[in-house]
C-alpha positions in Angstrom: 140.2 -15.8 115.1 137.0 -15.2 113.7 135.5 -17.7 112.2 135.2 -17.9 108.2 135.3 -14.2 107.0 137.4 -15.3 104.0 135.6 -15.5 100.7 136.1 -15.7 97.0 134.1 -13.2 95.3 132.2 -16.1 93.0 130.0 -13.7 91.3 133.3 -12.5 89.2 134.3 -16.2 88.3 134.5 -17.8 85.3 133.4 -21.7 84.2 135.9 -23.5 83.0 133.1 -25.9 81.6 129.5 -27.3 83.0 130.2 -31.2 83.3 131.2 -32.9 86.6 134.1 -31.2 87.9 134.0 -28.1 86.3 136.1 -25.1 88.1 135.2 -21.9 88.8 138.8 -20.4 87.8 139.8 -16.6 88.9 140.7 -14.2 86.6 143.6 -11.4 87.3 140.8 -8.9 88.3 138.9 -11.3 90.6 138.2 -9.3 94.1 139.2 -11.5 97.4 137.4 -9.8 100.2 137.4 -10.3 103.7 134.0 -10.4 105.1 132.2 -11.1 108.4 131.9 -14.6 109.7 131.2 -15.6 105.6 132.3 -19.7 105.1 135.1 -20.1 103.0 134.0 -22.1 99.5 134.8 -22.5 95.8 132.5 -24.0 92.5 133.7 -27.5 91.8 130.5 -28.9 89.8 127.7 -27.7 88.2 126.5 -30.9 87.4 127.0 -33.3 90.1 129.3 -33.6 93.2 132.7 -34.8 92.5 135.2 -37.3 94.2 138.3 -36.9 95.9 140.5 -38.2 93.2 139.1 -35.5 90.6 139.1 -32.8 93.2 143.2 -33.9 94.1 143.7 -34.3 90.1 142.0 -31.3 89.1 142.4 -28.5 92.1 145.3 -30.2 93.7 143.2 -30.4 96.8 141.6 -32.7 98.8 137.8 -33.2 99.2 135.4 -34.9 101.1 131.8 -36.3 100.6 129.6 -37.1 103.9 130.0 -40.5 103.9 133.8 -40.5 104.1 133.5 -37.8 106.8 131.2 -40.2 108.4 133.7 -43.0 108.6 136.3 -40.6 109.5 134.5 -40.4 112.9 133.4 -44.2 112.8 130.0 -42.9 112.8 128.3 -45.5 111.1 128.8 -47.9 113.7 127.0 -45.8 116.0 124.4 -45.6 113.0 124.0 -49.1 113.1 123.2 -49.3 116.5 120.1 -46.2 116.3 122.6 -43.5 117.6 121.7 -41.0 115.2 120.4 -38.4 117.2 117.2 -38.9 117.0 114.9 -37.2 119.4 117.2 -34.0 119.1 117.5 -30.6 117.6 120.5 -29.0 116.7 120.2 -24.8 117.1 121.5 -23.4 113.9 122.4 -20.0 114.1 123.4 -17.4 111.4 123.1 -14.0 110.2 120.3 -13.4 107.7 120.2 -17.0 106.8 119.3 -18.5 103.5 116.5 -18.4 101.1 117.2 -21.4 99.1 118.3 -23.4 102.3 115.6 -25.7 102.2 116.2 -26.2 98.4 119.5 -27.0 99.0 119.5 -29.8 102.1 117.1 -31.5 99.5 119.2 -31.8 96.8 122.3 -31.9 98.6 120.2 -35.0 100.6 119.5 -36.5 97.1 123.2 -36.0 95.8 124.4 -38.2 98.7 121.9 -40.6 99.8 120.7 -39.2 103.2 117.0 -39.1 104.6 115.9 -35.5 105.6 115.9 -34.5 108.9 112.7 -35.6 110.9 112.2 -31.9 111.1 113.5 -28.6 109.7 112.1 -25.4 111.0 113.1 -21.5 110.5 112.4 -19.2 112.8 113.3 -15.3 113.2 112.9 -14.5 116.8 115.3 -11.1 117.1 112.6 -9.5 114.0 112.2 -10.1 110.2 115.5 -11.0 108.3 115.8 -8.7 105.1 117.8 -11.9 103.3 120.3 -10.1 101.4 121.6 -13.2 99.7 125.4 -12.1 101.0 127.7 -15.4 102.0 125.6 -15.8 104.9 123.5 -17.6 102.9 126.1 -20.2 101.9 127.4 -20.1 105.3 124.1 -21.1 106.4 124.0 -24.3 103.4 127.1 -25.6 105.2 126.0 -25.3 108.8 122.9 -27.2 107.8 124.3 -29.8 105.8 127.5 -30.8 108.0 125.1 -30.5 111.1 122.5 -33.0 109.3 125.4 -35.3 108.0 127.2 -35.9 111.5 123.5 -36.4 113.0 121.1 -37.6 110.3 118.4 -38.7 113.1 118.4 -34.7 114.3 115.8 -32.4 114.0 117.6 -28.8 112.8 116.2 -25.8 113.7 117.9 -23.0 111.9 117.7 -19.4 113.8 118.0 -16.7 111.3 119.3 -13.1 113.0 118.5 -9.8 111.0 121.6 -8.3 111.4 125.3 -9.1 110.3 128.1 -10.0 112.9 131.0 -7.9 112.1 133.5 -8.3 115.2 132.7 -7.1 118.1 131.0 -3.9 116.4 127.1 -5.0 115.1 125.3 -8.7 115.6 125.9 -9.8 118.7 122.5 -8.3 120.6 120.2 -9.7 118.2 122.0 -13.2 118.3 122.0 -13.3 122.2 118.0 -12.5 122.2 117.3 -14.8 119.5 119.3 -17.5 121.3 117.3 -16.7 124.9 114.0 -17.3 123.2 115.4 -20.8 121.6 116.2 -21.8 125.5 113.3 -19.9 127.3 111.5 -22.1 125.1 112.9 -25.4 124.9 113.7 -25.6 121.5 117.2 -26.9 121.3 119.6 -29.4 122.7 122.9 -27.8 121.1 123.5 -24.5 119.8 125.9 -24.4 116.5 127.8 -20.9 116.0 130.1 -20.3 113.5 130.9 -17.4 114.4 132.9 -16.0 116.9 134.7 -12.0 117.2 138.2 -10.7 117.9 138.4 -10.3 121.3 140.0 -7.0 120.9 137.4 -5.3 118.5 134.6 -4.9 121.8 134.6 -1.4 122.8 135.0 -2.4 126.6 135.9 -5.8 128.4 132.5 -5.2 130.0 130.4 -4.6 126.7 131.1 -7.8 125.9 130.8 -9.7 129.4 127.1 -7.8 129.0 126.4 -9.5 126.1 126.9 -13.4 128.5 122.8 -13.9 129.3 122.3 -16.5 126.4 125.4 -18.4 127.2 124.5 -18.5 131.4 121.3 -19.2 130.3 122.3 -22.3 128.1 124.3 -23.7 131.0 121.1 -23.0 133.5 119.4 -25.3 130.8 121.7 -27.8 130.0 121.9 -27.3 126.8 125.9 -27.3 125.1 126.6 -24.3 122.6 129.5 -24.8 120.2 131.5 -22.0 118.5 134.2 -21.6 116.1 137.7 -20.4 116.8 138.3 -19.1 113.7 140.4 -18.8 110.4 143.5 -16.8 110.5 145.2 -19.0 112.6 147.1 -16.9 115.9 146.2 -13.6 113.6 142.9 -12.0 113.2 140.6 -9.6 111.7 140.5 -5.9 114.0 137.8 -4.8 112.1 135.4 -5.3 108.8 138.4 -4.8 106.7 141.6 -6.1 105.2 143.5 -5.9 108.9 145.2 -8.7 110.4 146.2 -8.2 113.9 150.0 -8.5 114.3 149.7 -10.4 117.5 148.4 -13.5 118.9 144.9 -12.7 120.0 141.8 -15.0 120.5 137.7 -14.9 120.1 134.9 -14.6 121.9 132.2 -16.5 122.2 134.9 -19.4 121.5 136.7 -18.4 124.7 133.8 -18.1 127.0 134.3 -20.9 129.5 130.3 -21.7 129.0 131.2 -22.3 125.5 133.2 -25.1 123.8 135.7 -23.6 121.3 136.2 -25.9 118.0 139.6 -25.8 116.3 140.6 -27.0 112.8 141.9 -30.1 111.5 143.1 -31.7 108.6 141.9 -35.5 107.5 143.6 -37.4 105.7 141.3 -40.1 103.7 140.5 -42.6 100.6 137.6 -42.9 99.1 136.0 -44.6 101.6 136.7 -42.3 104.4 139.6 -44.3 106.2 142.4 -42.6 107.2 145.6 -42.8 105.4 147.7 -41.0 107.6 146.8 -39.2 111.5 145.0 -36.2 111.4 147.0 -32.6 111.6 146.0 -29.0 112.8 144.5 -27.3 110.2 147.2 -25.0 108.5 147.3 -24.3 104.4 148.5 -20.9 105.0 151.4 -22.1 103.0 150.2 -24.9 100.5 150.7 -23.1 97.2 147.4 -25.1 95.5 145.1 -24.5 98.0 145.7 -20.9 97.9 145.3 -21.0 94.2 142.8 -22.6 94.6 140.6 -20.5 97.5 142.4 -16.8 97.2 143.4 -17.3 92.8 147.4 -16.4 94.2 150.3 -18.3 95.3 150.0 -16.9 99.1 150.6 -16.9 102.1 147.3 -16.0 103.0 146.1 -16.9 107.0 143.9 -20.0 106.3 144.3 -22.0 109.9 142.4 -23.0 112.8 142.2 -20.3 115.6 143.5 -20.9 119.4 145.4 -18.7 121.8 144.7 -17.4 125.1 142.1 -15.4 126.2 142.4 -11.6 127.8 138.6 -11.4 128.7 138.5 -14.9 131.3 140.9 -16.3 133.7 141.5 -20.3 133.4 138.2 -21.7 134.3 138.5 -24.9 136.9 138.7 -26.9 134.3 141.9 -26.1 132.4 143.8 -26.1 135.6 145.1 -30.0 134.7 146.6 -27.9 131.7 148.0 -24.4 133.5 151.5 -24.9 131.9 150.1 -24.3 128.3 147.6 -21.8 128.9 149.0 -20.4 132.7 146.5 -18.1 134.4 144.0 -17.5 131.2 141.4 -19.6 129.1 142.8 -21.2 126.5 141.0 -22.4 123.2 140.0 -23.7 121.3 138.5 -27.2 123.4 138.9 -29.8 120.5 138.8 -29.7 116.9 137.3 -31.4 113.8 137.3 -31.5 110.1 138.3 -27.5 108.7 140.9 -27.8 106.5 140.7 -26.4 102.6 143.5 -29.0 101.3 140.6 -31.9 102.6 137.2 -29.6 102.4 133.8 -30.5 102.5 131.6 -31.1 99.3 128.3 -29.1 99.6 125.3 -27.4 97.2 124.5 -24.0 97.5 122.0 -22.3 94.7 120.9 -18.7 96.2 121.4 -15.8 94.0 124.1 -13.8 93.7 126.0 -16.8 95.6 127.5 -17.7 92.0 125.9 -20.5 89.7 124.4 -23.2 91.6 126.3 -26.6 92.3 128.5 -28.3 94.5 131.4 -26.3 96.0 134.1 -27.4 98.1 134.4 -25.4 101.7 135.9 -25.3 104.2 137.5 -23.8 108.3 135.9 -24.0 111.6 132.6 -23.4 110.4 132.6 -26.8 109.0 133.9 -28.0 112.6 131.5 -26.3 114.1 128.4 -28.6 112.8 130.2 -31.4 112.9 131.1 -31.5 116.5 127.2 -30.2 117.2 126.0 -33.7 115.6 128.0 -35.0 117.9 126.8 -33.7 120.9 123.4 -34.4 119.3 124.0 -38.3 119.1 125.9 -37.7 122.5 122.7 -36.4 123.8 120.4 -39.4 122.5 122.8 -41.7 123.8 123.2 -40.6 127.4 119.2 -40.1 127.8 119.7 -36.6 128.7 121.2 -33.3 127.7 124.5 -32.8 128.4 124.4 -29.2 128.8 128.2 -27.9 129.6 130.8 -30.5 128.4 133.9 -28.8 129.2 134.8 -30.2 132.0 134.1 -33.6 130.4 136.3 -33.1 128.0 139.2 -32.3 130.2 138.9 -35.0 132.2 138.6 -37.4 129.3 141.8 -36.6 127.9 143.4 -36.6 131.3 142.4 -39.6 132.1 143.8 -41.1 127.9 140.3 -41.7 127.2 140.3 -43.7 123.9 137.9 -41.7 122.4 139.7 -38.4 122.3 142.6 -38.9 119.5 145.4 -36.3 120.6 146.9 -34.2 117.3 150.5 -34.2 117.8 151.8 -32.4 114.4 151.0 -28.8 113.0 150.6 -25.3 114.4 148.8 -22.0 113.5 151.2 -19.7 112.7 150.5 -17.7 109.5 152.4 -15.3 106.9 150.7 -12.6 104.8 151.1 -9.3 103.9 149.5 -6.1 104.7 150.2 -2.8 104.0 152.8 -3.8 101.4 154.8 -5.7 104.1 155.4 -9.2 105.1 154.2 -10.4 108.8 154.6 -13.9 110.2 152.3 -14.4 113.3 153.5 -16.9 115.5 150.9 -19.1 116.8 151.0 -22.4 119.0 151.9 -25.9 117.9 150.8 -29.4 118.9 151.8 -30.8 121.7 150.9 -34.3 123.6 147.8 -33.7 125.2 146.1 -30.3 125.3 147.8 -27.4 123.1 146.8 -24.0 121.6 146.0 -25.3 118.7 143.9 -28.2 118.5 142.8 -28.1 121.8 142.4 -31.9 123.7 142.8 -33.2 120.0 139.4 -34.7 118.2 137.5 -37.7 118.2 136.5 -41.1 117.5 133.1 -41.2 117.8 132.0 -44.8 118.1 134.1 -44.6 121.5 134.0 -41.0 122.4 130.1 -40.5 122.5 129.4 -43.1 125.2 132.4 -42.0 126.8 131.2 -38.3 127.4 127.6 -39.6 128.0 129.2 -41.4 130.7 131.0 -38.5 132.3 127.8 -36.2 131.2 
């Protein structure tokens, strides 16, 4: 279940005009390539960002803007109140990162009426970052954008690493020292990763238990990292190729018990960001648009939230309220937000050889990822403290039918696609009433949910 490998190759698409709501379309030849950790996006706009009803006319998907994502969560009443997460930095952390990134918060700030963050600082702490302008670099747009939307108050540092993750082969080192010197030095309150790695593609159980410092480190300093479950629903990448695993597996860091793993869902909205029916697990691995629309075929192509059980970590003390869904291993993801494609978030990217620059509609649990972080961020402000490790929070919240925890009772993550010329169906998990394998404890309402787990933080 790593997270947000999938891309379309933009550089090979084709406008299908310049105004508001122009389409990048695919042509027969176009290449789809799987790629490491890379978000998930297509051109919608070159001119300015559209709405949901041209996105549904036009694409025959769903799409969001920030302010209906904000009401999604009844954020604004939090807003209202100076809960914006003010006084806090949110950890960005990507591969190579972005050179346009500061560009593009400004006129994605513009586009949608939001103040910039108080502060917005880069920093390089594992050695220089050769910027290869690869999907990183719109992977890095969306985790800053999402992050600054959910908290607008936050300061965002963004942590660029100078070497790819690809599975459980190259990355990881230079993200776990980069992360200690964020810690060792106080510069965060919440660490965003969207990213996460096959379980199965580490050479040994114990290379990648060796690779645990930042995370025991965060928890020493109370400070909560958040990390994406993935993509290809119960399937997954086994290597930096076309090569679904033909078995349930899970992700790591997403299944580290110091971590809190972030699912996929699907909203349901209007135009002002109400709902208009309950949300769903993410799943379009059979929605005939949206794979036209993100892959340029008719699918099935694995496009859902990740979850499953761990084979790394026994069930941590705090799943044992759940031990008949995930019996003696950690399960994930935690809880879930916003990821799904039919329902994706509007957002600008401009760096080279990322396709022309405009607004494009993206999507999977690197979009969940920043969102829950602002969260935590306003979470933080509001409870005077860090909060550090929420897990067990969040367990006993939904235990105990907190309010602001909204259980997801309809969808799974079971995908179809075919490989080597034949047909597989993966079976994954499906909601359940209370916690499942794939949405986790459900998602949240924010206005209620933030002083709830400042309460129990």
């Amino acid at each position: 279940m790593r997270a947000l490998r999938l891309t379309v190759a933009t550089a090979t698409l084709g406008l299908a005009g310049m105004g508001l709501g122009s389409v990048a379309t695919a042509p027969a030849e176009a290449t789809i390539a799987i790629q490491p950790d890379i978000a998930m996006s297509q051109l919608v706009s070159t001119a300015g960002p559209p709405t949901t009803a041209q996105c549904e006319s036009d694409f025959h998907v769903a799409c969001y803007d920030p302010a209906q994502i904000q009401r999604a969560y009844d954020l604004p009443a939090l807003y209202a109140k100076g809960y914006t997460g003010a006084g806090k930095t949110i950890v960005i952390v990507d591969s190579f990162g972005s050179t346009t990134v500061r560009h593009d918060l400004a006129v994605f700030d513009a586009a949608f009426h939001l103040a910039p963050p108080p502060s917005f600082k880069i920093i390089q702490p594992a050695g220089a970052v050769p910027h290869p302008n690869s999907g990183w670099a719109g992977e890095t747009d969306l985790d800053v954008e999402y992050a600054h939307t959910i908290a607008p108050g936050a300061n965002i540092l963004l942590v660029e690493t100078p070497t790819s993750e690809n599975e459980g082969t190259t990355g990881f080192p230079q993200i776990v020292e980069a992360e200690n010197y964020v810690i060792n030095h106080h510069l965060g309150d919440v660490i965003s990763q969207s990213f996460s790695a096959t379980e199965e593609t580490f050479p040994t159980k114990q290379s990648l238990l060796n690779l645990r410092s930042a995370y025991i480190n965060a928890a020493a300093h109370g400070v909560t990292v958040d990390t994406a479950s993935g993509d290809s629903g119960a399937a997954d990448v086994g290597f930096f190729a076309i090569n679904y695993k033909l078995h349930p597996v899970t992700s790591w860091p997403d299944s580290d018990p110091l971590v809190t793993g972030i699912g996929g869902t699907q909203l349901h909205l209007n135009a002002k960001g109400n709902h208009t029916a309950p949300d769903n697990v993410w799943n379009d691995t059979y929605s005939v648009p949206t794979n036209e629309f993100i892959f340029g075929d008719a699918g099935p192509n694995p496009l859902a939230g990740g979850g499953g059980k761990s084979i790394i970590f026994s069930r941590p003390d705090f799943q044992n309220g759940v031990s008949s869904v995930v019996g003696d291993q950690r399960g994930v993801p935690d809880i879930s937000m916003s990821g799904a494609c039919d329902g994706g978030a509007i957002m600008y990217q401009s760096f080279k050889g990322g396709g022309p620059p405009g607004f494009y509609v993206t999507c999977g649990t690197s979009e969940s990822t920043p969102l829950f972080s602002g969260i935590i961020a306003i979470a933080d402000q509001y409870a005077g403290h860090d909060l550090g490790v929420i897990n067990p929070a969040l367990y006993e919240l939904s235990q105990a039918g907190a309010p602001g925890i909204v259980d997801v009772v309809s969808g799974d993550n079971t995908v179809t696609f075919t490989q080597n010329g034949k047909v597989h169906t993966v079976v994954g998990f499906s909601a359940l009433p209370g916690y499942d394998l794939a949405s986790g404890v459900g998602t949240v309402e924010a206005a209620m949910f933030i002083p709830e787990l400042a309460a129990a933080g």
